[in-house]
C-alpha angles and dihedrals in degrees: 000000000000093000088050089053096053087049095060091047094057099044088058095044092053090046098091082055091046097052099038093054098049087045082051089047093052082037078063102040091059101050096041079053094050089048087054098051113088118195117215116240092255082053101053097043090061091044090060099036083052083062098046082054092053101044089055086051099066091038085061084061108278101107116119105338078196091266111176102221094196091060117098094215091048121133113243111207126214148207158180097239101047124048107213095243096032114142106228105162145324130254120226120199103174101180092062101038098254135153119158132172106238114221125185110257144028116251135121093268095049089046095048088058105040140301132319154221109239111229118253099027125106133280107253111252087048109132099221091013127113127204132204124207116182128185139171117277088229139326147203088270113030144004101249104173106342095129096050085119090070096065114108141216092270096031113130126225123202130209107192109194120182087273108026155006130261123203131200135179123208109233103172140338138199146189114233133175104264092259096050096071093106083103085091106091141149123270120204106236103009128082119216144190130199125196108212137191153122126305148230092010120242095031092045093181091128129054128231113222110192100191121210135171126198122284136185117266133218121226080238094057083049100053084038082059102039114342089206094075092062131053111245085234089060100063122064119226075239104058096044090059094049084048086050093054082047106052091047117094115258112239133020093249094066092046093050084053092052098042113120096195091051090091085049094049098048085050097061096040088052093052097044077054089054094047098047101039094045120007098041090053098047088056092054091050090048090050086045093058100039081056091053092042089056098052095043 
């Protein structure tokens, strides 16, 4: 019994490790999925005509009517440009270890699978435009965006659609009540991102805004990013290190965090400690007494 014990108790300690890493390895496949997929050029041009629809629609007064995505009651808008769903590009925040697949809208489904895109707010690479995603602090598979907290003023964020690279730079963030997040405004001439979700996990009645704002990009953060989009040529041996130092987190402390195997690890410590402190013990009193026994 008590070996069947311990299994169990490692098992739901791993859990969190089990679950995180399959939800990582579907995170993969879609965006592998979403590399692999080319667009033809009539595609693509109503892709981005569809955007540019969009875009004047919120211009005409439609952007952000100040909608909470994480509320249940919330009202979701819709469109004719956008499909609620709809896989439009993937966020890359190197310093905490994220990479999330960004899909237009905000329900529970969109935000069980990923990020995603808040009706009503601009598409990112819109000059004037601002943008909102928003993703869980947390779930019951994978992180998401539960470190959100660790980015720092000079951290780049990068947006990877199927032809180019978007970077961004956090500049501030704050924590504001849910219906406070009117703060998020647009800005004639600057394009602008903001990372929203809930805080302080587990209470979740505030929310976190990260706000970034568009940045130029090196040919080295792009192949860092997907190395299809630059020509090898194009990237020093140099510059690709200096990217490398850049993309990894910046203290121990933060890797540890994000890290999806600690769970794992802690499960299997935990269970060497159990087996050394009682099981291993108890053997050596049982074979104690049978030699006692033996010589009684």
């Amino acid at each position: 019994m008590p070996w069947v014990f311990l299994v169990l108790g490692l098992l739901a300690l791993a859990y969190p490790s089990i679950t995180e890493f399959a939800a990582l390895r579907q995170n993969t496949v879609t965006i592998t999925d979403y590399r692999a997929s080319r667009l033809t050029p009539e595609q693509e041009a109503a892709r981005r005509h569809a955007i540019v629809e969009y875009e004047a629609s919120l211009a005409g007064g439609r952007f952000y009517t100040v909608t909470d995505p994480f509320a249940g009651d919330a009202v979701r808008a819709t469109n004719s440009y956008l499909a609620t769903g709809e896989l439009l590009f993937v966020i890359h925040l190197p310093t905490i270890g994220v990479e999330l697949p960004v899909f237009y809208g905000s329900d529970d489904l969109v935000l069980g699978r990923g990020a995603g895109l808040l009706e009503n707010t601009s598409y990112p690479g819109t000059e004037g435009g601002h943008s909102v995603i928003s993703a869980h602090r947390g779930g019951h598979t994978q992180k998401f965006f539960l470190h959100l907290d660790r980015l720092q003023p000079g951290d780049a964020v990068y947006l990877e659609e199927s032809d180019r690279v978007l970077k961004y730079v956090m500049t501030s963030s704050a924590v504001v009540w849910p219906t406070d997040t009117g703060v998020i405004t647009l800005e004639p001439g600057r394009d602008l991102v903001t990372l929203l979700t809930c805080d302080p996990p587990p209470v979740n009645d505030h929310r976190l805004l990260v706000r970034t704002e568009r940045a130029a990009i090196t040919d080295a953060e792009i192949a860092a990013i997907n190395p299809d989009l630059v020509p090898a040529a194009a990237v020093t041996a140099k510059d690709a290190a200096e990217v490398a130092r850049e993309f990894a987190p910046r203290d121990l402390v933060t890797q540890v965090l994000t890290a999806w195997w600690l769970p794992l690890v802690s499960a299997v410590v935990v269970g060497l400690g159990v087996v050394w402190v009682v099981l291993v013990p108890r053997r050596r009193r049982r074979a104690d007494r049978s030699r006692r026994a033996t010589r009684s």
